[in-house]
C-alpha positions as CSV (number, residue, x, y, z in Angstrom):
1,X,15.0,-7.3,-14.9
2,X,14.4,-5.7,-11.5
3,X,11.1,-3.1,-10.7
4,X,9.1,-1.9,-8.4
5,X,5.9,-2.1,-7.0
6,X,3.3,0.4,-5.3
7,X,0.2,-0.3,-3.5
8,X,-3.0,1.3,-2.7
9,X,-6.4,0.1,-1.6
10,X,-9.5,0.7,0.4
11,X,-9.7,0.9,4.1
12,X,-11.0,-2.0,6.3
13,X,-14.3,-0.3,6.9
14,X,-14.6,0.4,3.3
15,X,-13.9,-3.4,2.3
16,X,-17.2,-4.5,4.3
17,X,-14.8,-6.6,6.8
18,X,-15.3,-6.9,10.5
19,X,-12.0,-7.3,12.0
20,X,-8.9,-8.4,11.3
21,X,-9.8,-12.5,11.7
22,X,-13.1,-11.9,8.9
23,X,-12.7,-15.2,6.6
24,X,-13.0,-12.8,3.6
25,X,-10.2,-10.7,4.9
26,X,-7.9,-13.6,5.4
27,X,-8.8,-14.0,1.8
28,X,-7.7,-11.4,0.5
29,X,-4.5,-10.7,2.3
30,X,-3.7,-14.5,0.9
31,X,-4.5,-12.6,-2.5
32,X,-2.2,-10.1,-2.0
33,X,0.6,-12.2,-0.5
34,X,0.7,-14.5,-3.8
35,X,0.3,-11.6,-5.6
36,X,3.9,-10.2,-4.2
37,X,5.2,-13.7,-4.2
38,X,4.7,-13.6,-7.9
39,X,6.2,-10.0,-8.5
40,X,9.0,-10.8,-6.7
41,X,9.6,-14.2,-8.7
42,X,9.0,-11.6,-11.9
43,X,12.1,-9.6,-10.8
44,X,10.0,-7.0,-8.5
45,X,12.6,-5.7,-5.9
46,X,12.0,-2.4,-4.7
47,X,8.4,-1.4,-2.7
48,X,6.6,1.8,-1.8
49,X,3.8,1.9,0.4
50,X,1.7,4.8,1.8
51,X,1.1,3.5,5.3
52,X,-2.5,4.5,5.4
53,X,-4.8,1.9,7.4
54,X,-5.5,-1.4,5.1
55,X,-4.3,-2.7,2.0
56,X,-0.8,-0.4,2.4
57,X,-0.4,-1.4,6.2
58,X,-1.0,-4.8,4.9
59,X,0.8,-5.5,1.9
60,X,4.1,-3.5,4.1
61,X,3.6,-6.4,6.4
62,X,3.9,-9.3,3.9
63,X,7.2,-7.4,2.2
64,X,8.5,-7.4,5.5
65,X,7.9,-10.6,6.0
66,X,8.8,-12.0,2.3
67,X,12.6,-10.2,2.7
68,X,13.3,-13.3,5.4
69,X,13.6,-15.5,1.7
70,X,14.4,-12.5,-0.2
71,X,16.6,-10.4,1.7
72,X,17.7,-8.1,-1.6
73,X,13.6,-6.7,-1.8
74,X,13.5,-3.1,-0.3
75,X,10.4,-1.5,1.4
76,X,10.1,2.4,1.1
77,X,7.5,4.1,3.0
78,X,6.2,7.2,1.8
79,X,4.3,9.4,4.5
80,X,1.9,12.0,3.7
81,X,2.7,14.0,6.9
82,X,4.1,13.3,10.6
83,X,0.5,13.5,11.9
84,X,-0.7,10.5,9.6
85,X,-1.5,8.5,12.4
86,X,-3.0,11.3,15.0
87,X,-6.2,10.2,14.9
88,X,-5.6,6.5,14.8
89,X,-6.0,4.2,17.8
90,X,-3.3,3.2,20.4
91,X,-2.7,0.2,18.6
92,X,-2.3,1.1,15.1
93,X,-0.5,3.5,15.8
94,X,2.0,1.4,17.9
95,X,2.1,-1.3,14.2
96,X,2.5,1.8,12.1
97,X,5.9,3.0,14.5
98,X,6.6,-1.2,14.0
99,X,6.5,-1.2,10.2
100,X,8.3,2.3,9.7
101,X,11.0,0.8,11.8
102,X,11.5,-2.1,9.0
103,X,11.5,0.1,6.2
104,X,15.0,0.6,4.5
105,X,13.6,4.3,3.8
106,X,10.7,6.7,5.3
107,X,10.1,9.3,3.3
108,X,7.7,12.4,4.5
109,X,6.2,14.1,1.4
110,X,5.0,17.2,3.8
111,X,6.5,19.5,6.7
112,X,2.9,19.2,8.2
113,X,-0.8,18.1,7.1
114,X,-1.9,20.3,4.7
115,X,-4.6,19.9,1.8
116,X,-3.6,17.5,-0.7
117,X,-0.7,16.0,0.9
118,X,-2.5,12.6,0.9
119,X,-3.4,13.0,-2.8
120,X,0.8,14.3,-3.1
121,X,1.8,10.8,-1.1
122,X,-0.7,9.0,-4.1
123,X,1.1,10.6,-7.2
124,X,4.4,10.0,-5.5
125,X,3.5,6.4,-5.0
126,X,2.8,5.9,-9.0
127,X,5.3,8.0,-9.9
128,X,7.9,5.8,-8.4
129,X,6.5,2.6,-9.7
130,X,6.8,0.2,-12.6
131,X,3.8,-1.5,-11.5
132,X,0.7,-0.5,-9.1
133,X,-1.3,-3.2,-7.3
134,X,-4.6,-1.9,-5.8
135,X,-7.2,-3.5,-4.1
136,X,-10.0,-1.6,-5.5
137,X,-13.6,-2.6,-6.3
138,X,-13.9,-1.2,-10.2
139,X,-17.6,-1.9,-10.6
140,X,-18.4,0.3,-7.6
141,X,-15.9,2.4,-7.1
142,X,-16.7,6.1,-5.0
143,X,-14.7,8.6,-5.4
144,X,-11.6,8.3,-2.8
145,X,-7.9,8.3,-3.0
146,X,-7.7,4.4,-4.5
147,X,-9.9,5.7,-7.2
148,X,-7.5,8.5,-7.7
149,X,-4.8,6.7,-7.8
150,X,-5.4,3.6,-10.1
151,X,-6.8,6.4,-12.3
152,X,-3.3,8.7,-12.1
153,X,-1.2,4.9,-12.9
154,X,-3.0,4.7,-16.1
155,X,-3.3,8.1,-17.2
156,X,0.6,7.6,-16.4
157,X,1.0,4.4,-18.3
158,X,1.9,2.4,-15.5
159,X,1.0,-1.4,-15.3
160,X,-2.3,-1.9,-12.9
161,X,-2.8,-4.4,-11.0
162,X,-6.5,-4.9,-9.5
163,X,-7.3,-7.4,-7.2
164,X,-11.2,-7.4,-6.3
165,X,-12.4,-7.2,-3.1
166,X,-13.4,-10.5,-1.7
Protein backbone atom coordinates (compact mmCIF):
# COMPACT_ATOMS: atom_id res chain seq x y z
CA UNK A 1 0.00 0.00 0.00
CA UNK A 2 1.67 3.17 -1.12
CA UNK A 3 1.39 6.88 1.05
CA UNK A 4 2.73 9.79 1.67
CA UNK A 5 4.59 11.63 4.00
CA UNK A 6 4.80 15.37 5.22
CA UNK A 7 7.32 17.05 7.40
CA UNK A 8 7.49 19.91 9.64
CA UNK A 9 9.82 20.92 12.52
CA UNK A 10 11.61 23.62 14.31
CA UNK A 11 14.30 25.76 12.95
CA UNK A 12 18.06 25.30 13.72
CA UNK A 13 18.13 28.20 16.18
CA UNK A 14 14.99 26.91 17.74
CA UNK A 15 16.56 23.27 18.26
CA UNK A 16 19.50 24.77 20.59
CA UNK A 17 22.15 23.56 17.76
CA UNK A 18 25.16 25.45 16.79
CA UNK A 19 25.83 24.69 13.25
CA UNK A 20 25.35 22.18 10.96
CA UNK A 21 28.49 19.71 12.33
CA UNK A 22 26.69 20.03 16.36
CA UNK A 23 27.00 16.11 17.48
CA UNK A 24 23.28 16.49 18.56
CA UNK A 25 22.30 17.67 15.10
CA UNK A 26 24.03 14.78 13.41
CA UNK A 27 21.84 12.97 15.76
CA UNK A 28 18.99 13.81 14.83
CA UNK A 29 19.22 14.05 11.10
CA UNK A 30 20.30 10.11 11.65
CA UNK A 31 16.79 10.07 13.35
CA UNK A 32 15.09 11.36 10.67
CA UNK A 33 16.89 9.48 7.92
CA UNK A 34 15.90 5.96 9.65
CA UNK A 35 12.85 7.32 10.17
CA UNK A 36 12.15 7.77 6.18
CA UNK A 37 14.08 4.55 5.58
CA UNK A 38 11.39 2.92 7.51
CA UNK A 39 8.36 4.79 5.82
CA UNK A 40 9.66 4.00 2.70
CA UNK A 41 10.15 0.09 3.60
CA UNK A 42 6.29 0.62 4.91
CA UNK A 43 5.17 1.54 1.33
CA UNK A 44 5.66 5.46 1.83
CA UNK A 45 6.21 6.85 -1.72
CA UNK A 46 5.17 10.21 -2.32
CA UNK A 47 6.76 13.39 -0.10
CA UNK A 48 5.84 17.03 0.59
CA UNK A 49 8.10 19.34 2.21
CA UNK A 50 7.64 23.09 2.95
CA UNK A 51 11.30 24.18 2.30
CA UNK A 52 11.46 26.44 5.32
CA UNK A 53 15.09 26.32 7.05
CA UNK A 54 15.59 22.99 9.19
CA UNK A 55 13.81 19.88 9.57
CA UNK A 56 12.01 20.42 5.88
CA UNK A 57 15.34 21.51 4.24
CA UNK A 58 16.65 18.50 5.90
CA UNK A 59 14.43 15.70 5.62
CA UNK A 60 14.18 17.08 1.40
CA UNK A 61 17.82 16.29 1.40
CA UNK A 62 17.68 12.73 2.70
CA UNK A 63 14.46 11.92 0.08
CA UNK A 64 16.71 13.21 -2.47
CA UNK A 65 19.20 11.20 -1.52
CA UNK A 66 17.15 7.89 -0.63
CA UNK A 67 15.53 8.00 -4.49
CA UNK A 68 19.31 6.82 -5.70
CA UNK A 69 17.89 3.05 -4.01
CA UNK A 70 14.41 3.96 -4.51
CA UNK A 71 14.05 5.76 -7.63
CA UNK A 72 9.83 5.29 -7.67
CA UNK A 73 9.71 7.89 -4.21
CA UNK A 74 8.63 11.38 -5.36
CA UNK A 75 9.52 14.75 -3.57
CA UNK A 76 6.89 17.63 -3.87
CA UNK A 77 7.81 20.94 -2.56
CA UNK A 78 5.23 23.11 -1.49
CA UNK A 79 6.29 26.99 -1.29
CA UNK A 80 4.52 29.41 0.71
CA UNK A 81 5.48 32.37 -1.65
CA UNK A 82 8.41 33.20 -4.28
CA UNK A 83 10.05 35.43 -1.57
CA UNK A 84 10.43 32.43 0.97
CA UNK A 85 13.96 32.67 0.91
CA UNK A 86 14.43 36.81 0.65
CA UNK A 87 15.78 37.12 3.79
CA UNK A 88 17.85 34.09 3.93
CA UNK A 89 21.69 34.08 3.48
CA UNK A 90 23.65 33.59 0.22
CA UNK A 91 24.14 30.16 0.93
CA UNK A 92 20.80 28.78 1.80
CA UNK A 93 19.41 30.29 -0.53
CA UNK A 94 21.85 28.86 -3.24
CA UNK A 95 20.72 24.85 -1.33
CA UNK A 96 17.15 25.91 -1.38
CA UNK A 97 17.42 26.72 -5.65
CA UNK A 98 19.52 23.07 -5.31
CA UNK A 99 16.79 21.09 -3.68
CA UNK A 100 13.72 22.78 -5.67
CA UNK A 101 15.72 21.74 -8.68
CA UNK A 102 15.31 17.86 -7.49
CA UNK A 103 11.82 17.98 -6.76
CA UNK A 104 9.58 16.14 -9.30
CA UNK A 105 7.02 19.12 -8.38
CA UNK A 106 7.20 22.84 -6.83
CA UNK A 107 4.21 23.96 -5.96
CA UNK A 108 3.60 27.92 -4.82
CA UNK A 109 0.57 28.16 -2.61
CA UNK A 110 0.67 32.20 -2.99
CA UNK A 111 1.09 34.90 -5.97
CA UNK A 112 3.19 36.85 -3.33
CA UNK A 113 3.83 36.87 0.69
CA UNK A 114 0.88 37.80 2.24
CA UNK A 115 -0.44 36.97 5.90
CA UNK A 116 -1.00 33.41 6.52
CA UNK A 117 0.41 32.00 3.47
CA UNK A 118 3.05 30.12 5.70
CA UNK A 119 0.19 28.86 7.96
CA UNK A 120 -1.76 28.01 4.05
CA UNK A 121 1.72 26.09 2.94
CA UNK A 122 1.15 24.11 6.75
CA UNK A 123 -2.54 23.01 6.15
CA UNK A 124 -1.65 22.14 2.58
CA UNK A 125 1.28 20.02 3.88
CA UNK A 126 -1.28 17.83 6.22
CA UNK A 127 -3.86 17.97 4.00
CA UNK A 128 -1.86 16.02 1.42
CA UNK A 129 -0.55 13.52 3.73
CA UNK A 130 -1.24 10.06 5.13
CA UNK A 131 1.25 10.51 7.69
CA UNK A 132 3.14 13.77 9.26
CA UNK A 133 6.59 13.41 10.83
CA UNK A 134 7.65 16.49 12.93
CA UNK A 135 10.45 17.17 14.81
CA UNK A 136 8.77 18.92 17.59
CA UNK A 137 9.54 19.20 21.27
CA UNK A 138 5.82 18.25 22.90
CA UNK A 139 6.78 19.04 26.54
CA UNK A 140 7.81 22.53 25.59
CA UNK A 141 6.31 23.42 22.86
CA UNK A 142 5.71 27.71 22.02
CA UNK A 143 3.42 28.54 19.91
CA UNK A 144 4.86 28.51 16.11
CA UNK A 145 3.98 26.96 12.90
CA UNK A 146 5.21 23.11 14.02
CA UNK A 147 2.90 23.58 16.88
CA UNK A 148 0.21 24.44 14.40
CA UNK A 149 0.72 22.02 12.39
CA UNK A 150 1.09 18.73 14.34
CA UNK A 151 -2.04 20.17 16.05
CA UNK A 152 -4.07 20.67 12.37
CA UNK A 153 -2.76 16.58 11.60
CA UNK A 154 -4.60 15.47 14.45
CA UNK A 155 -7.54 17.56 14.57
CA UNK A 156 -7.43 16.08 10.90
CA UNK A 157 -6.93 12.47 11.85
CA UNK A 158 -3.70 12.08 10.29
CA UNK A 159 -1.03 9.68 11.73
CA UNK A 160 1.79 11.84 13.75
CA UNK A 161 4.96 11.16 13.90
CA UNK A 162 7.15 13.00 16.68
CA UNK A 163 10.61 12.62 16.84
CA UNK A 164 12.12 14.65 19.99
CA UNK A 165 14.59 16.98 19.74
CA UNK A 166 17.97 15.59 20.64
Amino acid sequence: MSYSVSFTGHRLQKLGYFGEDDPMLVELKNQLYSTISALIGEGANSFFTGMALGVDIWAAEIVIGLRRTHPEIRLTALVPCPEQDKMWTNSQKKLYREILEQCDEVLTLSGQYEKGCMHKRDRELVNRCDVLVAVFDEQNAKKGGTQYTVHYARSKGKKVIIIPPV
